[in-house]
C-alpha positions in Angstrom: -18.6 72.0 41.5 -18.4 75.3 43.5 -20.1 73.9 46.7 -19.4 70.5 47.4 -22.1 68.5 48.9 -22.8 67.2 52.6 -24.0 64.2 53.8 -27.2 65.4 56.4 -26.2 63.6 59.1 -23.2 61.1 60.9 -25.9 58.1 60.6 -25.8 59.0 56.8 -22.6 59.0 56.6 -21.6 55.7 58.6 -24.7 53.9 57.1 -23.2 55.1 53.2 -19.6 54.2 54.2 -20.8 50.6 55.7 -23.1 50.3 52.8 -20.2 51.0 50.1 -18.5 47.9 52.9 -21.2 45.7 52.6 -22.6 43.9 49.5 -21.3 41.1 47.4 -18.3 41.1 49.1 -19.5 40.2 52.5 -23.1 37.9 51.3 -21.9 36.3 48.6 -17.7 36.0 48.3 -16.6 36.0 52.0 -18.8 32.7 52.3 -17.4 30.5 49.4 -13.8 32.2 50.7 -14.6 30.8 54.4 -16.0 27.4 52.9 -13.2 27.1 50.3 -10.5 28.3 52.8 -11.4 25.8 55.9 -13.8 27.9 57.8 -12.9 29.1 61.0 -9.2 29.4 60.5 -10.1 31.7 57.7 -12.6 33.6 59.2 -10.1 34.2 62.0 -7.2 35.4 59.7 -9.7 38.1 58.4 -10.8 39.3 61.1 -7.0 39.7 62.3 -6.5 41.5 58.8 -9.3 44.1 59.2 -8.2 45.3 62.3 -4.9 45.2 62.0 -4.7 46.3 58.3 -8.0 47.3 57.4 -8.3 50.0 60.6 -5.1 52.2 59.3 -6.1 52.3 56.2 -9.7 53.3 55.9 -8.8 56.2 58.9 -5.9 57.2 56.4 -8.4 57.4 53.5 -11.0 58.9 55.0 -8.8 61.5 56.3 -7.2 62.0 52.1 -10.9 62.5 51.3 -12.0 65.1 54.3 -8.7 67.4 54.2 -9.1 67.5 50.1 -13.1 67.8 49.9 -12.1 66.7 46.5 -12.7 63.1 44.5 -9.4 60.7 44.4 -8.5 62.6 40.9 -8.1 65.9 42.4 -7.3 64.8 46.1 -3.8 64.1 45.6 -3.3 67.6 43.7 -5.0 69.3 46.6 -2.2 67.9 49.0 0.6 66.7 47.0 3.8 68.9 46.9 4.5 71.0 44.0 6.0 68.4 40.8 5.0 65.8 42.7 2.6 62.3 40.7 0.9 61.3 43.6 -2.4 62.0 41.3 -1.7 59.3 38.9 -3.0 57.0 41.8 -6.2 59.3 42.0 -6.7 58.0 38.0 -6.1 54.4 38.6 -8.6 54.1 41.6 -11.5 55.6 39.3 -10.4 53.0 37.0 -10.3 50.3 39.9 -14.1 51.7 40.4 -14.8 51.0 36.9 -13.2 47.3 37.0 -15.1 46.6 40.2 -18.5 47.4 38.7 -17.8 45.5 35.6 -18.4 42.7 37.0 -20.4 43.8 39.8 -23.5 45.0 38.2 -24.1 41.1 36.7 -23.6 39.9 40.6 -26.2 41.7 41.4 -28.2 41.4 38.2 -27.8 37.3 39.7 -29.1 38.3 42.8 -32.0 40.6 41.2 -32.7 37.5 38.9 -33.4 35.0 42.2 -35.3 37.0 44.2 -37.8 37.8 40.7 -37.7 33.9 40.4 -38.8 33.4 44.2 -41.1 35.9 44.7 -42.9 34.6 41.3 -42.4 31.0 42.4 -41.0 29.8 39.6 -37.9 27.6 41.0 -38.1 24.5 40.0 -35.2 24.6 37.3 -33.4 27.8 38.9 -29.4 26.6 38.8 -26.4 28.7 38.9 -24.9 27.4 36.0 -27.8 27.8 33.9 -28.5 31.4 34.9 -24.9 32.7 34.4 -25.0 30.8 31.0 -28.0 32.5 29.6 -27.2 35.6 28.1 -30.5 37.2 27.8 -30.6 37.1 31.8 -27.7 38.8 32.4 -27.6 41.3 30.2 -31.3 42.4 31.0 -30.7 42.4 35.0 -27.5 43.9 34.9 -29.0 46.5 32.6 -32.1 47.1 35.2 -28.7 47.1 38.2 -27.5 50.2 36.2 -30.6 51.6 35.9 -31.8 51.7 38.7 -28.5 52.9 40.5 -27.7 55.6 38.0 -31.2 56.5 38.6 -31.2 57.1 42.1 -28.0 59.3 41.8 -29.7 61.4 39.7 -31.1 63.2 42.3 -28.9 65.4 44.7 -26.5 63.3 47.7 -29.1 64.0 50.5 -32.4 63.5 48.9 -30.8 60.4 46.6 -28.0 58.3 47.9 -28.3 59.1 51.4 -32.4 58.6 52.1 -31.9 55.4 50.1 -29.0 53.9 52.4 -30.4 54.5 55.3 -33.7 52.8 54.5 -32.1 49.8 52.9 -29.4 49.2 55.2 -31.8 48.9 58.3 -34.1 46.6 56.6 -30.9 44.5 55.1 -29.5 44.4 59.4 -33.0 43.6 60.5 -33.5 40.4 57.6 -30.4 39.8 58.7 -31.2 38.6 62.5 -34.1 36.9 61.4 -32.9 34.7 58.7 -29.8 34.1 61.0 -32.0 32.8 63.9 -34.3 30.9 61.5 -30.6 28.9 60.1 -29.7 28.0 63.5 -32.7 25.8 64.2 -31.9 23.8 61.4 -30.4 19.9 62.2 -27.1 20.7 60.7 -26.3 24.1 63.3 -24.0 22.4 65.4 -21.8 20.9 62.6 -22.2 24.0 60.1 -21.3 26.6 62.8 -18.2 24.3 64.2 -17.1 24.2 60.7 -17.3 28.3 60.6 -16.3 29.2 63.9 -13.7 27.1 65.0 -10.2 27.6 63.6 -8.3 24.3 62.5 -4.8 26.2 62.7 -3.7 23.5 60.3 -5.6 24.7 57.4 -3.9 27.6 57.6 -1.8 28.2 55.0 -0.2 31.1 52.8 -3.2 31.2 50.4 -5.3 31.2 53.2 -2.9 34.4 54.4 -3.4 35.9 50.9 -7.4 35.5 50.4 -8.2 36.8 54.0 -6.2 40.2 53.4 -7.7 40.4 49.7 -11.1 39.8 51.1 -10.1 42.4 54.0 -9.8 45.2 51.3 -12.7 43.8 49.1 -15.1 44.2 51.7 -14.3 47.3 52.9 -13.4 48.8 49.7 -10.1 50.1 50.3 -7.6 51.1 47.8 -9.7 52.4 45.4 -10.8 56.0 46.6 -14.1 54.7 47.6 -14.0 55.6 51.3 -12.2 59.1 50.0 -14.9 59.9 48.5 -17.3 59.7 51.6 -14.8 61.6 53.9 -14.5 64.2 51.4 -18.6 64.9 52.2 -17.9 65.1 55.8 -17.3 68.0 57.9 -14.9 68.4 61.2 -17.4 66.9 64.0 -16.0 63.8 64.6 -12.8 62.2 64.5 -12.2 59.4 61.8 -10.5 56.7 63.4 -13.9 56.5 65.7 -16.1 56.7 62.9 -13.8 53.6 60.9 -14.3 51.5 64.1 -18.4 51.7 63.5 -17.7 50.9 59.7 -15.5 47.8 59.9 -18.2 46.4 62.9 -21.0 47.2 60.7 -18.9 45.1 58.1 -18.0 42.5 60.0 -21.2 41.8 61.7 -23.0 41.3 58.4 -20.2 38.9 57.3 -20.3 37.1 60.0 -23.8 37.0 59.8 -23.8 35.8 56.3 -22.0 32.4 57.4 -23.9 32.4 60.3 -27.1 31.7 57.6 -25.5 29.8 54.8 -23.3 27.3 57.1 -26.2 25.6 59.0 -28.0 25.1 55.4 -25.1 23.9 53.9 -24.3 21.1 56.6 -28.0 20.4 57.2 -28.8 19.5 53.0 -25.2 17.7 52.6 -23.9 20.5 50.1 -20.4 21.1 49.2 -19.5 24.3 51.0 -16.0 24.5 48.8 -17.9 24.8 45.4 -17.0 28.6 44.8 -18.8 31.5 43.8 -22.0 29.3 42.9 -22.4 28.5 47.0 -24.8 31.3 47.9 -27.7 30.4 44.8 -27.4 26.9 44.7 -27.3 26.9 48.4 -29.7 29.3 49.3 -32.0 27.5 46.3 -32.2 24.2 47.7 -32.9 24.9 51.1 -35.4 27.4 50.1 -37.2 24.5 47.8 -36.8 22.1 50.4 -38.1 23.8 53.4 -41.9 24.9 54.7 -42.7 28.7 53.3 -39.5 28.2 51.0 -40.7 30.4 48.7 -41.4 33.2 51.7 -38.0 32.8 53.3 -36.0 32.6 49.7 -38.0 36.0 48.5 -37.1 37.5 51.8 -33.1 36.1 51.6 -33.1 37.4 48.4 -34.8 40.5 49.2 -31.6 41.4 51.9 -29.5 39.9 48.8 -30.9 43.0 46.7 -30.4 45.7 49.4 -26.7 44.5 50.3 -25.6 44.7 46.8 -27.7 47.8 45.9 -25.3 49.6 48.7 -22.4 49.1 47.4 -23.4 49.4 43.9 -24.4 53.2 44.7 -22.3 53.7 46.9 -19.5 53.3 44.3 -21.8 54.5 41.5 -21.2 57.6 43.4 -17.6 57.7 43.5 -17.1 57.1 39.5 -20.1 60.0 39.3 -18.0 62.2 41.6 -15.1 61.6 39.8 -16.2 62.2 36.2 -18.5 65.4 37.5 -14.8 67.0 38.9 -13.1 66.1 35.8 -15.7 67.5 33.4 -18.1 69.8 35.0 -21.1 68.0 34.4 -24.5 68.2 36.4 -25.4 64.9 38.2 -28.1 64.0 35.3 -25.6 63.9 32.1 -22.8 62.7 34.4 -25.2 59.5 35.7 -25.9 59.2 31.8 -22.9 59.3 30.7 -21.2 56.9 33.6 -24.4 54.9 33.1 -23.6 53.5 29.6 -19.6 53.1 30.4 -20.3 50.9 33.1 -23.1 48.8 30.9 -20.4 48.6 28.5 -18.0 47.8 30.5 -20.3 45.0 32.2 -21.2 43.3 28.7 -18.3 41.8 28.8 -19.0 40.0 32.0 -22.9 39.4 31.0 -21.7 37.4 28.3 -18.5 35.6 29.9 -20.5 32.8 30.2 -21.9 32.7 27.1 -21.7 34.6 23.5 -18.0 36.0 24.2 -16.1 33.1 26.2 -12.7 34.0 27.5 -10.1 32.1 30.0 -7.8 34.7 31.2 -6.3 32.2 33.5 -6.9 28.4 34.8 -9.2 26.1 33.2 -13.1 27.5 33.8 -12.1 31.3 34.6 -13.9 34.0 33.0 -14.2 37.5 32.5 -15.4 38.1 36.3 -12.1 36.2 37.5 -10.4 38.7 35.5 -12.0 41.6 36.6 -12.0 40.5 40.1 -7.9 39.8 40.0 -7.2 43.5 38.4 -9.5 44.8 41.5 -9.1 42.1 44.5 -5.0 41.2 44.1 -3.6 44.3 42.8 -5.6 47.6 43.1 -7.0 47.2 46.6 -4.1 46.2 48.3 -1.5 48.2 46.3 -3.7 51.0 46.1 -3.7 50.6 50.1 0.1 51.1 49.9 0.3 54.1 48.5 -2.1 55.7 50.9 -0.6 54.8 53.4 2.8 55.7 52.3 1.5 59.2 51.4 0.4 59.4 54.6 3.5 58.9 56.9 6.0 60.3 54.5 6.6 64.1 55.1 9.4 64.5 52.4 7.9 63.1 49.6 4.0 62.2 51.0 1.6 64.4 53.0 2.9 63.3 56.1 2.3 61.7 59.8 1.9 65.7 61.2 -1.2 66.4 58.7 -2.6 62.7 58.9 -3.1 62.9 62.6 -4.4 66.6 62.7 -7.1 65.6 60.2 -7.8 62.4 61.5 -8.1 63.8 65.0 -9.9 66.7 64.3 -13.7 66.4 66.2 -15.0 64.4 69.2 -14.1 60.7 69.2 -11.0 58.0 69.4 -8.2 59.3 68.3 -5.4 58.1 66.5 -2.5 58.2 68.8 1.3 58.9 68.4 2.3 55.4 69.7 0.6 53.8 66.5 2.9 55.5 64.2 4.9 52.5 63.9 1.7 49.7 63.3 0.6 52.5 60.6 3.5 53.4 58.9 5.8 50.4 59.0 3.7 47.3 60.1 1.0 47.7 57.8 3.0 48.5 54.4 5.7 45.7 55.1 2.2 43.3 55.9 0.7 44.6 52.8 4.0 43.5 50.7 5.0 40.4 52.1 1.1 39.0 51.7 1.0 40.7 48.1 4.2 38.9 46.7 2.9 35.8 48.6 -0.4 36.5 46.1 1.3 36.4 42.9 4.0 33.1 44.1 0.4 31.0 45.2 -1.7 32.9 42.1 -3.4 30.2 40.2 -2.5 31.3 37.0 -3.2 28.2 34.4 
């Protein structure tokens, strides 16, 4: 690709970056993480971990992606020193890409599948456990996710992926507010938010540790080239570490946000807010079937649920696309083709976890997503983390601190300053290790 594309405007840009942030990972998994974890000691512990962690990183990346104008594949051979493998990394996050929507695209085939089932008003019998165990549903919505998403990319980044962000991302903030002030006038509020909000420091424990830095890097998709990619459509304007501040808020405030909804129902209808990855639909159903205008208020829940997901599925839809179109040339068309039945193949394998093709990778009742999910979540994201931060502070072997904080700097904004060296460089890879290792000890393996 001769000229590489632009984003048309900042707002584009932050809304694509937050919208690769926000999805699953904040609506549906940091919930049953918060409920399973103890609430507000959790939700603390994360919040801790995307500043402190999630901050360096995501300016680091961003700044990979602007200095290379290139996808993670070719990024590291635009700035890497002669003889050097930094660009092996570059191959494994397009594979961490790949792993992420493989089980992805049937999340938010699930979500797709509820809101069709509320706006129809048929959810009488609508249950988790019965949806993930049909096969006929999950292949069909996850094939309508990819789709659609491949779709969309089709066209070119301005007139595709970026008109489409923007539109869904201010309707998904604006549903948002409103289903958030309609949970907070339910009986259970006051317990449900006490729960979420206010730490019990003696719930905090090393697995707690462990799932808030995972969920840190899940959420905002570090690790795996994914915010590389969006910096690498960015020109010199503005600085980066600015620009990751209005990502990781934009993150958090939907997370938040997210408990903020789910909490209050779960403590005002008596359900188990430990149960797992099943908390957000058999939640969200029963209070919806047991409230006045359920069916209104689900279809609209739902309807946010769609758009949430939908981001991040472009949004990394784009980065394999980008990735494949530098590696062979292709137009955007074949390349979405092409990409398009990978990932459905990929994603049969989740679609059918449940179902036709069983498989317990590792404790009793684990599936094909848990595997998936452990590849991406425990091991790419955070190691992938590593390495770009340590190719960022090491001149000999790395890029360097010199060209990290003239990129990063470059344009109006905050600015990453000299006296953080040490936070960036040391704090965060030691962090990153110690809470990895601690990972793999508490893993629950069988």
């Amino acid at each position: 690709m001769e000229n590489r594309e632009r984003l048309g405007s900042r707002l584009g840009f932050i809304l694509l970056s937050a919208g690769c942030a926000i999805g699953c990972g904040n609506v549906w998994k940091f919930p049953w993480m918060a409920g399973q974890y103890g609430g507000g000691g959790f939700v603390l512990i994360y919040v801790l971990c995307l500043v402190l962690l999630g901050l360096p990183v995501m300016t680091m990346e961003f700044s990979l992606g602007r200095a290379a104008q290139a996808s993670p594949v070719k990024m590291y051979q635009k700035l890497q020193k002669p003889g050097q493998k930094w660009h092996i990394h570059g191959y494994l996050a397009l594979f961490g890409n790949i792993c992420l929507m493989s089980f992805y695209t049937v999340v938010a085939g699930w979500i797709l599948y509820y809101f069709y089932r509320f706006v129809t008003g048929s959810t009488a019998d609508l249950g988790f456990v019965s949806m993930i165990s049909n096969p006929g549903v999950n292949v069909s919505f996850m094939l309508i996710v990819v789709a659609i998403g491949f779709a969309i990319l089709c066209f070119n980044l301005q007139g595709g992926l970026e008109r489409v962000t923007k539109y869904m991302m201010v309707a998904l903030l604006g549903l948002m507010i409103v289903l958030a002030v309609n949970s907070a006038s339910m009986s259970g509020a006051k317990e449900g938010l006490a729960f979420y909000l206010v730490p019990d420091f003696g719930k905090i424990t090393p697995n707690v540790i462990v799932g808030a830095m995972n969920q840190a890097f899940f959420t905002l998709s570090l690790g795996i080239g994914s915010m590389a990619i969006f910096g690498s459509y960015l020109d010199k304007n503005r600085s980066l570490m600015g620009e990751s501040v209005n990502v990781i808020i934009l993150d958090t405030f939907v997370a938040v946000t997210a408990g903020l909804i789910i909490f209050p129902a779960c403590f005002t209808y008596d359900l188990e807010v430990g149960q797992g990855p099943g908390l957000l639909f058999d939640t969200m159903a029963t209070v919806f079937n047991n409230m006045n205008g359920g069916k209104v208020w689900g279809s609209v829940f739902f309807l946010f649920m769609v758009f949430a997901s939908m981001s991040t599925v472009l949004a990394v839809f784009e980065n394999i696309l980008a990735c494949a179109r530098e590696l062979f040339g292709w137009n955007r068309p074949k390349g979405c083709l092409v990409c398009g039945i990978i990932i459905a193949a990929t994603s049969m394998t989740t679609a059918l976890g449940y179902s036709l093709w069983p498989f317990q990778p590792f404790a009793e009742g684990s599936a094909w997503l848990d595997l998936w999910d452990f590849i991406v979540s425990n091991n790419l994201l955070p190691l992938g983390s590593l390495i770009f931060v340590i190719f960022c502070c090491n001149k000999r072997y790395g890029w360097g601190w010199e060209n990290f904080l003239a990129e990063a700097n470059a344009g109006k904004g905050l600015k990453v300053k000299n006296w953080m060296k040490p936070i960036f460089c040391y704090v965060v890879p030691v962090a990153v290790i110690i809470i990895y290792i601690m990972g793999l000890i508490s893993f629950n393996w069988k």
